[in-house]
N, C-alpha and C positions, 0 to 999 in steps of 0.2 A: 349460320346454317344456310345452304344455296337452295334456291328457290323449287329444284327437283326434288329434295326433302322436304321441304315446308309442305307442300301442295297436298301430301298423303295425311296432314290433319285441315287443311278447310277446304282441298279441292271440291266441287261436288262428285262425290261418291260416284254413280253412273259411268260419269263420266271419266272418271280419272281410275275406274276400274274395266272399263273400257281401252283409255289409254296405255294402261299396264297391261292388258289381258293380251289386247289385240298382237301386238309386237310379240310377244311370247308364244302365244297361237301360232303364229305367223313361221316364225324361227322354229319353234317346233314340229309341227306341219309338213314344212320342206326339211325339216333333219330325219322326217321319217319317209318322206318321200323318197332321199337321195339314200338311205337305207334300203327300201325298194330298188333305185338304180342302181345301185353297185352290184345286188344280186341277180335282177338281171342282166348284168353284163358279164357279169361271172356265170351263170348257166348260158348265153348264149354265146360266150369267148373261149368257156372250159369245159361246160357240162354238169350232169346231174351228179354226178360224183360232188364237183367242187364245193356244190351248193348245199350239200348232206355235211361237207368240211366244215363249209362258213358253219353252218348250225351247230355242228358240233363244239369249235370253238368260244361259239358265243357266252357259254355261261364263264368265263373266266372275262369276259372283256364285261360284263355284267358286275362280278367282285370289285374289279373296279372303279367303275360308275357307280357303285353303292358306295363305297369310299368316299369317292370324290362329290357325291352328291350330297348326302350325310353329313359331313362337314360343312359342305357349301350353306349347304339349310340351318343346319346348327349356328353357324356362324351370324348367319344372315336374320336367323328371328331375334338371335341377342340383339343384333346391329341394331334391327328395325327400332327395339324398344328401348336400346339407350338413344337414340337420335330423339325418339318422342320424347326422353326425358333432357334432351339437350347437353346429353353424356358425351362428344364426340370422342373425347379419345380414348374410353371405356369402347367404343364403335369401331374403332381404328385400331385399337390392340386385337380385336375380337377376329377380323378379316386376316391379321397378319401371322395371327395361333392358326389360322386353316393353312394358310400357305407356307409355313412354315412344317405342320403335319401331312399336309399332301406331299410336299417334295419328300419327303423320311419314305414313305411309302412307294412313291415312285417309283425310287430307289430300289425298293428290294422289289419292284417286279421286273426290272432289268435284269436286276439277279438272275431270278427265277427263270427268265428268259435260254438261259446259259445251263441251268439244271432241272427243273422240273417239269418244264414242254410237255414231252411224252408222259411222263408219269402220269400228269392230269388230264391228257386226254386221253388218257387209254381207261381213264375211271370215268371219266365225261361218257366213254360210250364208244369212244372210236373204233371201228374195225381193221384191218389190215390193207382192206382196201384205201380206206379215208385217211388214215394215218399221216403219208407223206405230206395231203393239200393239208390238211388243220396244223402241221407245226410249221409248213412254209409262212403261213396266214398267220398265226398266231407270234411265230417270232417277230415277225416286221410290227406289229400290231405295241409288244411287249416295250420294244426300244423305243417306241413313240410316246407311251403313257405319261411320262411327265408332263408333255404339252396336254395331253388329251385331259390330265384331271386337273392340273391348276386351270383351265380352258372352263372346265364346267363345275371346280367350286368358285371361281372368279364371277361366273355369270350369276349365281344368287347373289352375290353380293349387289353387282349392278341393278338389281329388281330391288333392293332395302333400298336405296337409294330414289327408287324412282326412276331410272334409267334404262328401262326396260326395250327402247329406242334404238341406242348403243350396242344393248347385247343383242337384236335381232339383225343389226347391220354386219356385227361381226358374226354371228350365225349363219346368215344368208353369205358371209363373204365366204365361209370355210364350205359351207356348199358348192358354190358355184366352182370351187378351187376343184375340190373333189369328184364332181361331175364330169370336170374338162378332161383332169387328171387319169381316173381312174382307164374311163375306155381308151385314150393314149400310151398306157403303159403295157393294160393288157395285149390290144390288138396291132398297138403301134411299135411297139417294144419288143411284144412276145418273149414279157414275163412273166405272163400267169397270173397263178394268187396271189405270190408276191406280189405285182405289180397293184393289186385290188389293195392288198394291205398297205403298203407305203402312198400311194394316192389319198388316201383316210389319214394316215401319219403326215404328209404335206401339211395337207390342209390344217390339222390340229396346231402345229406350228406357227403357222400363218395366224392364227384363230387369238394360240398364246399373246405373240407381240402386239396385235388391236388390242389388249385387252392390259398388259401391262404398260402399252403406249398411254392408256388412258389415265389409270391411277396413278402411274408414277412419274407423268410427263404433264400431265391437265392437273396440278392440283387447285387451281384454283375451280375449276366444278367439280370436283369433289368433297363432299364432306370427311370424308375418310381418308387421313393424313399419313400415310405409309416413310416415317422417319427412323431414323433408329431406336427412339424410346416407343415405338409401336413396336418392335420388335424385340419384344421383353415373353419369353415363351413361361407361358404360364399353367402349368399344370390343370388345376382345378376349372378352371377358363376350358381348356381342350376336354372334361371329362365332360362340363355342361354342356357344349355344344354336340357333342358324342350322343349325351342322354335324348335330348332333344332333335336332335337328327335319324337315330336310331331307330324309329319307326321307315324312313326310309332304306337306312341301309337294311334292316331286316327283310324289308320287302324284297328289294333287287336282290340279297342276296337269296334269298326262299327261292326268288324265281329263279336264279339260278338253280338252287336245288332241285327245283321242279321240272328244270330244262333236263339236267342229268336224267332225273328218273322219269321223263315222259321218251328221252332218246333209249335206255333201256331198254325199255318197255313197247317202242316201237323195234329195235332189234329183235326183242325176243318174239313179239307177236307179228311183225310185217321184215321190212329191209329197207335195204337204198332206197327205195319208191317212197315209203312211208316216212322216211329219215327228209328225206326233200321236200315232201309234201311240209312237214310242219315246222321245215327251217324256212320256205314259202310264206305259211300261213302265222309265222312269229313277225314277220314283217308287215302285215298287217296289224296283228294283233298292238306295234307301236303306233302304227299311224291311227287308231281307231285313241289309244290311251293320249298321246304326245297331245294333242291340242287342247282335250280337256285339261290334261296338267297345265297347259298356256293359263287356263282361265283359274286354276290354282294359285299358281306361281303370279297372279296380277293379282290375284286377292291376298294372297301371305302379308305381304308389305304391309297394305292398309291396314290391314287387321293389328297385326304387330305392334306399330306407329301409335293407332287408336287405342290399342290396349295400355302402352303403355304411358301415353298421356291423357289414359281413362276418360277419352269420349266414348264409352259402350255405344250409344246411338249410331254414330258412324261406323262402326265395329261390325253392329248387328247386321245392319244395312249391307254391310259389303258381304256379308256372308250366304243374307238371302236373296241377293241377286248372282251372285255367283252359282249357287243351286240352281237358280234360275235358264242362264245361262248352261249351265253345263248339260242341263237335261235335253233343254230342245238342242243341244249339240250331239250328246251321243245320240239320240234319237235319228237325225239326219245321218247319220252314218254309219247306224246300224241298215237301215230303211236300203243305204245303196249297196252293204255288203248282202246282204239277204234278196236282192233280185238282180245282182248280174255277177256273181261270184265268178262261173266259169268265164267269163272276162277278164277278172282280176288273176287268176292262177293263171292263162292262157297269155299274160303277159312277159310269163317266166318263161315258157314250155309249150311247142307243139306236142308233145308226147302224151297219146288217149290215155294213158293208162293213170299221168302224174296228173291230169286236166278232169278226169271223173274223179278221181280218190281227193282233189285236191278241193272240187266244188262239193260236192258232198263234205267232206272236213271240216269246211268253212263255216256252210250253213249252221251245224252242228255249233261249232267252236262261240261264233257269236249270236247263237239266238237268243239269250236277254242280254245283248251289250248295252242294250239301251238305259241300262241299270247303273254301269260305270261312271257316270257324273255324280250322282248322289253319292256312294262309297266316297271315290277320289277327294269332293268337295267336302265329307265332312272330317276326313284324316286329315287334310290343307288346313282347316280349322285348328283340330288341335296341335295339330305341330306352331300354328300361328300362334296360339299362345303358350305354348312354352308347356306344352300339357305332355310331358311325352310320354307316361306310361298310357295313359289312353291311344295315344296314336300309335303305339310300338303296338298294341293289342290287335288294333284294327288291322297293322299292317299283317302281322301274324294272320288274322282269322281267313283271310281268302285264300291266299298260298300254303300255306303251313299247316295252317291245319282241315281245310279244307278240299284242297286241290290235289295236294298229294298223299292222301290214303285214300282218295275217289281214284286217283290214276293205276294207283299200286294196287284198289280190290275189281274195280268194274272191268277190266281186260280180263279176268279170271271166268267172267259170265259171258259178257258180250266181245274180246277178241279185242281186234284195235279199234273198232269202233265205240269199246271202250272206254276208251283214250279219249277219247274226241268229248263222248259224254260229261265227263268229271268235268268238265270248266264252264258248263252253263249251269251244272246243278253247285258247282265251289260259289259263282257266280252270287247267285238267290240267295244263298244261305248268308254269301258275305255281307251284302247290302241288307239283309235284314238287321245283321247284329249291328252294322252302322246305324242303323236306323234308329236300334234301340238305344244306344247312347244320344244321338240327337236328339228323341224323344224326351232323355232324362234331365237334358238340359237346356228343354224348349225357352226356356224364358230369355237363357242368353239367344236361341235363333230369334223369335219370335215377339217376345216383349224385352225389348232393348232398355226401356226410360224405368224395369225393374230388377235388373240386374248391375248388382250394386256392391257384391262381392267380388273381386280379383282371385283369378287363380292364387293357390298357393305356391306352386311351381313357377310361378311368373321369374323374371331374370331380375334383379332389382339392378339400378344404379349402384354402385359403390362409392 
């Protein structure tokens, strides 16, 4: 086993949760940032139209990151806890059943590319106006997905590992790619949305080869040996990692659903203003979530590792400094959205009208964001041990069943300000019912040297 494996059972904890955290923070951070740039280069290159498009689109490019995430994570908590148990190539079959079921998927959203477009956006919400930018956008977007989700279920694997280094460098590379890219094609090219969507497809590309240069070209630092007896597709193998990933893909895809029926619902109760405003303020709403996941995704490994070479001490340890962490993070970052908002909207738009609807939305939108780290860090938990119907629960209770019958009944009272309401009160509600399962099994947080029972769902060796 290479010493980036080793280090997640004696490294010290702080430190090597640090080490994991920080790079992921980092890589995530700027993938939500240059989410921010694209869209304003596409409302100052195309307009407000475009950017009611992009919004509209986005719950299907959401479908897909829940795929491709789901699996990544599934894969990646197996990996974690056969490495601890010095299983490698129970580790290395586990990575090569992801990449083997993402490509199958890919696949058919090429398809779909060719047939379903219109249909789903015109259920998405799209109007007649918006129509043409979301299937420009959305088809370039579709023939890129292969790279785009073997790109990000590849990267949990590199974090089982310890490698968390690697995928921030190719992170950051597929950024800076996308950055150069995207305002070249639009304003240099004058190709539009297109050009917004293939600049994001570049880079994914680019993103891919770093990343299969790594495992399939370095095998000597890796642990995870991608041969042809990895490549043995194992049914039951793909359903566990499914189970256990599943609390994510539920989530993304809820939020998807939640997208649809918040664009609705802005149709019915506002228009193009209000469709812009909260494809705007979704852009935020990543860069506030994406870094506390950094500080998830640097604690998943450890936890995993230590679970299942049952050091619980170290286990416990990563789990309460990652709370730690994650709180005084969302907290900095609710603190700067709540006193310069119309700065932040005002970076998309001169327009008074998308600049007051937009700052007002915001405030609204994130008044207890600060709550986000506790939920996030205690669903990273159970997905790290392999707990999934607990995690699939939690992912449910904010979105699902919280977010969206607040969306669908408070516009009927308050209008679209409505709208705005339902996600600080889904918010409260979520993080209490996390709480309460944390509560339930304070001893794993809290007293580590008396928890001495293993999940049941844990992933065993074979």
């Amino acid at each position: 086993m290479n010493k980036n494996t080793a280090q997640l059972g004696d490294a010290p904890i702080n430190k090597l949760l640090i080490g994991l955290s920080l790079p992921a923070m980092i890589g995530m951070l700027v993938t939500a940032l240059y989410n921010i740039v694209d869209t304003i280069f596409v409302a100052q290159g195309i307009g407000t139209i475009a950017v009611a498009a992009v919004g509209i689109a986005f719950p299907v490019q959401l479908v897909l990151m829940a795929i491709a995430n789901s699996l990544g994570i599934g894969g990646a908590a197996i990996a974690s806890q056969r490495l601890g148990q010095k299983n490698l190539i129970g580790a290395s079959r586990a990575y090569a059943n992801v990449l083997m079921v993402v490509f199958v998927v890919s696949m058919l959203a090429i398809v779909s590319a060719f047939i379903f477009v219109e249909p789903l956006l015109r259920v998405f919400g799209a109007t007649d106006e918006i129509m043409p930018y979301s299937i420009d956008f959305l088809r370039v977007l579709l023939f890129g997905s292969p790279f785009f989700m073997l790109t990000m279920a590849s990267s949990a694997m590199l974090r089982a590992e310890g490698r968390a280094n690697y995928q921030m460098r190719v992170m950051l590379t597929t950024v800076a790619i996308n950055t150069i890219l995207t305002p070249l094609f639009i304003f240099g090219f004058d190709w539009g949305i297109k050009g917004a969507a293939l600049g994001t497809v570049v880079a994914q590309i680019v993103g891919s080869i770093l990343i299969f240069r790594f495992f399939f070209t370095k095998q000597k630092k890796t642990s995870l040996l991608l041969d042809r007896e990895a490549f043995r597709f194992e049914p039951k193998l793909v359903v566990r990692m499914s189970q256990i990933g599943s609390s994510s893909f539920i989530m993304q895809v809820s939020q998807s659903v939640l997208f649809i029926t918040v664009n609705h619902m802005l149709v019915r109760y506002g228009g193009t203003t209000e469709l812009a405003t909260f494809a705007v303020i979704n852009k935020f709403m990543a860069l506030v979530g994406m870094p506390i996941m950094g500080i998830v995704q640097g604690m998943q490994p450890i936890v995993g590792y230590n679970f299942g070479s049952k050091q619980f001490d170290r286990m416990s340890l990563a789990i309460k400094l990652a709370m730690r962490y994650g709180l005084s993070l969302s907290i900095t970052l609710w603190l700067l959205i709540q006193l310069f908002p119309r700065f932040w909207v005002g970076m998309f738009t001169n327009d008074t009208a998308l600049l007051d609807d937009g700052s007002t939305a915001m405030r609204i939108l994130f008044a207890v964001s600060f709550v986000y780290g506790i939920q996030m860090i205690i669903n990273g938990m159970y997905q790290s041990l392999a707990k999934a119907r607990v995690a699939l629960f939690l992912s449910l209770s904010r979105q699902t069943l919280y977010t969206i019958p607040l969306v669908l009944i408070l516009p009927m009272f308050f209008g679209v300000s409505g709208v705005w309401f339902a996600f600080p009160i889904a918010d409260l509600m979520a993080v209490l019912t996390a709480s309460v399962f944390a509560y339930r099994d304070r001893v794993m947080l809290f007293k580590p040297q008396e928890y001495t029972d293993p999940a049941p769902e844990a992933v065993q060796a074979k």
